[in-house]
C-alpha positions in Angstrom: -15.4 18.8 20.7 -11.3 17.8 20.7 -11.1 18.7 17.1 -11.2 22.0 14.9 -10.6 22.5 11.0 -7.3 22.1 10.2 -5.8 20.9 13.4 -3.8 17.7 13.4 -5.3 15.1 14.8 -2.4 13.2 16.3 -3.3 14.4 19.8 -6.8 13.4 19.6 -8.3 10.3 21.5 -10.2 8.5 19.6 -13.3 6.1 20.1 -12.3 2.3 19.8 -14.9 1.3 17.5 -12.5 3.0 15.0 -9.7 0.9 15.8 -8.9 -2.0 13.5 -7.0 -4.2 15.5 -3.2 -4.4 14.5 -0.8 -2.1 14.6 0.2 -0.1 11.3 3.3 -1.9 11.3 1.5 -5.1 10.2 -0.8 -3.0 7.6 2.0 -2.2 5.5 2.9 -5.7 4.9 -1.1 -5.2 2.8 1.3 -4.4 -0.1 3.0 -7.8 0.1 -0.1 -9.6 0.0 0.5 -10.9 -3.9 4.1 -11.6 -3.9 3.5 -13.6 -7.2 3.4 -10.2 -9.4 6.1 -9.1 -7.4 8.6 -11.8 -8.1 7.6 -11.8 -11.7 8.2 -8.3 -12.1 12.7 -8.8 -12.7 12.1 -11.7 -15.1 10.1 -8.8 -17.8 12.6 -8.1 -20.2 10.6 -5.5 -21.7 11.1 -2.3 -19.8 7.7 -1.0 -20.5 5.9 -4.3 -19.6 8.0 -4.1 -16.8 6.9 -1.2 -15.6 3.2 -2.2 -16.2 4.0 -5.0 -14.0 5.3 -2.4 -11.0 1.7 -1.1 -11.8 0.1 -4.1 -11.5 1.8 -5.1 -8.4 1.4 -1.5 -7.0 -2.5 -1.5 -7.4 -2.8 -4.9 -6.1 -3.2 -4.1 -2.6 -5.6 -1.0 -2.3 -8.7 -3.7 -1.7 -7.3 -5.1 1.6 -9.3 -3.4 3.8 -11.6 -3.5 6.9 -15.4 -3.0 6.7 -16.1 0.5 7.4 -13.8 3.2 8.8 -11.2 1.5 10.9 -7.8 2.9 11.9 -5.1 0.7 12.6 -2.8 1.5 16.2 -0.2 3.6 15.8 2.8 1.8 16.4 4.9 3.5 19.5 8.9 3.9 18.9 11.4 1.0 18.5 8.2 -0.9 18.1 9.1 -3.5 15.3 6.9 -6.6 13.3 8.6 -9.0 11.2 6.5 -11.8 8.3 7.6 -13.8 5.3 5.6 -15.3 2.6 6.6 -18.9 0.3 6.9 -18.3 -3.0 6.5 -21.1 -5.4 8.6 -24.7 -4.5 9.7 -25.5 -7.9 13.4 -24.2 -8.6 13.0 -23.0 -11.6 9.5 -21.0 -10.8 10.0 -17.6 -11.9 8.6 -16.5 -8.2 10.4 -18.9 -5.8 12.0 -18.4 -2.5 11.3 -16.8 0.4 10.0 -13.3 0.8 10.9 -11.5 4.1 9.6 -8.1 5.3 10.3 -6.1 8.3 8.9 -3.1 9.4 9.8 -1.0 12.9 8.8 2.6 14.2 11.8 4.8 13.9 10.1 8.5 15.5 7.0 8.9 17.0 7.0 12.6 17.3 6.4 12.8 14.2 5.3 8.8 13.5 7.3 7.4 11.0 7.3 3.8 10.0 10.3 2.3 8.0 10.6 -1.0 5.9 12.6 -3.9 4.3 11.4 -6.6 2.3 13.8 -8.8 0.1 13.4 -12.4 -2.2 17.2 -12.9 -3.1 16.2 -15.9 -5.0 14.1 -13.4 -6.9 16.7 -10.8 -7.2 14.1 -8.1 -5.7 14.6 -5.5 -2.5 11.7 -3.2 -1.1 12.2 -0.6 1.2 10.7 2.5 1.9 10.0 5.5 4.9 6.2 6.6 5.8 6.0 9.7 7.7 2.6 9.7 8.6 -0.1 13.0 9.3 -3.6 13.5 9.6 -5.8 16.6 9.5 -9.7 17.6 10.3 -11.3 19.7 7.3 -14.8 20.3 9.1 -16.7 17.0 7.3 -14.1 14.5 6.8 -10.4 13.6 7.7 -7.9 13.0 5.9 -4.7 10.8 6.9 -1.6 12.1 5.3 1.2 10.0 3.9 4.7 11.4 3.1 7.2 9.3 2.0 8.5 6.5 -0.5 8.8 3.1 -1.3 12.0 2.2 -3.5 11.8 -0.9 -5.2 15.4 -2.4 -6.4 15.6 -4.7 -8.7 19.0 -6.5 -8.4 19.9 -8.4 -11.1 19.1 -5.7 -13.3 21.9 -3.7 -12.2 20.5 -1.8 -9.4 17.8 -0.8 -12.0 15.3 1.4 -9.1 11.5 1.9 -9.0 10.7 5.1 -6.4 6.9 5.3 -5.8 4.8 7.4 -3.8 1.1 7.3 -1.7 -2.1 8.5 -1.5 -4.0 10.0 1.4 -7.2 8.4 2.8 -10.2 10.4 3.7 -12.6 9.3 6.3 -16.0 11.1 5.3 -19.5 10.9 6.8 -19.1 12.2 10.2 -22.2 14.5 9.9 -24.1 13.5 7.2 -23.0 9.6 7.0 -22.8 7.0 4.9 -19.1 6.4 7.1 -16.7 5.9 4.3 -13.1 5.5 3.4 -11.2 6.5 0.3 -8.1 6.8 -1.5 -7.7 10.2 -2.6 -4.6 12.3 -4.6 -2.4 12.0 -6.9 0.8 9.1 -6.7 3.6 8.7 -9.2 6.0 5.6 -10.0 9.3 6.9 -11.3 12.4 4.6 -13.3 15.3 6.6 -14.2 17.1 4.1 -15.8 14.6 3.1 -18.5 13.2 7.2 -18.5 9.6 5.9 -17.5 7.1 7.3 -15.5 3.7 6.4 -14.2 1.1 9.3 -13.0 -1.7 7.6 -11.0 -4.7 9.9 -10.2 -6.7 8.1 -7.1 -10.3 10.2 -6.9 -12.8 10.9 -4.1 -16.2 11.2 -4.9 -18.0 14.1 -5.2 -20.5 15.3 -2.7 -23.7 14.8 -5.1 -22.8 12.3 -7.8 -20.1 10.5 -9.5 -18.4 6.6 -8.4 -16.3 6.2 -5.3 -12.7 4.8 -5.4 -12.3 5.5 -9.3 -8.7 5.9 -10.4 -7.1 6.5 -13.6 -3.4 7.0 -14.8 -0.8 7.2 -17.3 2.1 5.5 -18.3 5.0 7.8 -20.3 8.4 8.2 -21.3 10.2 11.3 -19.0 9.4 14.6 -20.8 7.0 13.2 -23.0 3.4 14.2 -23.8 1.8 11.0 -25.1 0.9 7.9 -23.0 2.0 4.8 -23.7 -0.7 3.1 -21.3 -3.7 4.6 -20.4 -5.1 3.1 -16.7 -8.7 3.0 -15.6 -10.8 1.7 -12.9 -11.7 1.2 -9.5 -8.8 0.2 -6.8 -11.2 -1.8 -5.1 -12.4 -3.5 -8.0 -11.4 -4.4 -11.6 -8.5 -2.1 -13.1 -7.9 -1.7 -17.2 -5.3 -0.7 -18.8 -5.2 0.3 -22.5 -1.8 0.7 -25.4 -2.3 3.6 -26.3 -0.6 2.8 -30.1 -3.1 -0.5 -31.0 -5.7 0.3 -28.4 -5.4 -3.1 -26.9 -7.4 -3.5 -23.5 -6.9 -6.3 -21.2 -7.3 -6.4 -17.2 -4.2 -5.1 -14.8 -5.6 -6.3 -11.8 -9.0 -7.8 -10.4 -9.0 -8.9 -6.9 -12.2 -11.3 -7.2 -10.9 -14.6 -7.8 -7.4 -14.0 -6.4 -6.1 -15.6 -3.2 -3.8 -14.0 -1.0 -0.4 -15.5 -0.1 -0.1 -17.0 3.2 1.6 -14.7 5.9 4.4 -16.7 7.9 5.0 -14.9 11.7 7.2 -16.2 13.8 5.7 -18.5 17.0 5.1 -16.6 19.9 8.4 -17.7 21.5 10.7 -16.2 18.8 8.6 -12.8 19.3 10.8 -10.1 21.1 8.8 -7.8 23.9 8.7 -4.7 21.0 6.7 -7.1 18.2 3.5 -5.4 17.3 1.5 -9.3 18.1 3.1 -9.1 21.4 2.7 -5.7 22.6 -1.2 -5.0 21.5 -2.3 -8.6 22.0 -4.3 -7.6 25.1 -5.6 -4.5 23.2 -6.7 -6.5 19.8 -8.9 -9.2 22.5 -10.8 -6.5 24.0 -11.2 -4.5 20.8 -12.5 -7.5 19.2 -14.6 -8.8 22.1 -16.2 -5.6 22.1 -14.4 -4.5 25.8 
């Protein structure tokens, strides 16, 4: 009864047993969750490979996700959350050092979350702004994501990476199965090497077809033909295809694949405005079912 079509639905209070319990400030560290294709990505010298392996990294977090439809908190302003991952201890590993992300909650009317993530040794800075929406259509919702992420790679003279998001829709309110999907169109743009990735990220339609399916393109700016073709599911198994010797070969499976340990600091080191500290009490009863 709180919601109509169309109305945003950053007012509305919703139940708990849609709450996945952390803030959205520690979701976006999701994407950081394979820092090993992220490191490798400066040491490509081929500026096509290397922007298949911006894809690959790109895709690599879409699976992390709780069972069902879960909404993480929203994060309230000056709230901040701060993680690091190890890369690899040999000195001349290719994805060595130390990874270090932190994320803090800049606006809250409207929400917008902002980020910084950096491996020096790698030679490798993320950041990016997420301005964050949501909307009822009458049978699902959809949470909108405006924004960027810039990915800088260093020692590559400044040579930038500016990628976009897709929405999530939240279906089966009325008619159920409760699902979640990525749906709309994201693009990964490099205007020093002129190359430019068009990911399409598709919802599934009411009477038949796959869920979570999602193809795209690699190409040079201004060009018609692809020079990669990718296909797939981004919960699953992704292909990708050269166009010129129809090769095939796997971008990115998640079975098999283990996640880099997450560093936080000790409780101690937390300040009052860290995301652990300040819904600690929240995530207990959540999870305890309180």
């Amino acid at each position: 009864k709180q919601v109509k079509p169309g109305m945003d639905l950053s007012k509305v209070v919703l139940p708990t047993f849609i709450l996945e319990p952390r803030s959205m400030l520690e979701k976006l560290s999701d994407a950081f969750s394979h820092t090993e294709l992220l490191l490798a990505i400066p040491k490509v010298e081929d500026p096509v490979e290397r922007m298949v392996a911006v894809v690959r990294w790109y895709m690599s977090s879409f699976y992390i996700r709780p069972k069902g439809v879960k909404k993480p908190y929203n994060p309230i302003i000056g709230e901040t959350f701060r993680c690091a991952w190890d890369g690899d201890a040999e000195s001349d590993s290719p994805t060595k050092g130390r990874t270090y992300l932190v994320a803090e909650q800049t606006s809250h009317h409207p929400p917008i979350s902002c980020f910084y993530a950096a491996n020096r040794a790698c030679e490798v800075v993320v950041s990016g702004a997420i301005k964050f929406g949501s909307s009822f259509y009458g049978t699902y919702t959809r949470a909108i994501l405006k924004g960027y992420m810039s990915m800088v790679l260093t020692g590559r003279e400044g040579e930038r990476y500016t990628l976009t998001y897709p929405d999530t829709d939240a279906k089966g309110f009325i008619l159920g199965p409760l699902t979640m999907e990525m749906v709309g169109k994201v693009q990964i743009v490099c205007e020093k090497t002129g190359l430019v990735t068009d990911m399409a990220f598709k919802g599934k339609p009411m009477m038949w077809g796959e869920y979570n399916v999602v193809t795209g393109t690699i190409k040079r700016a201004g060009e018609s033909k692809a020079l990669y073709t990718v296909d797939g599911k981004w919960d699953r198994k992704l292909m990708i295809k050269e166009v010129a010797t129809k090769q095939e070969e796997v971008l990115f499976d998640p079975v098999g694949r283990t996640r880099r340990a997450m560093l936080k600091p000790t409780w101690e080191e937390m300040g009052k405005m860290e995301s652990n500290k300040l819904w600690k009490a929240v995530g207990e009863a959540i999870v305890a079912g309180d």
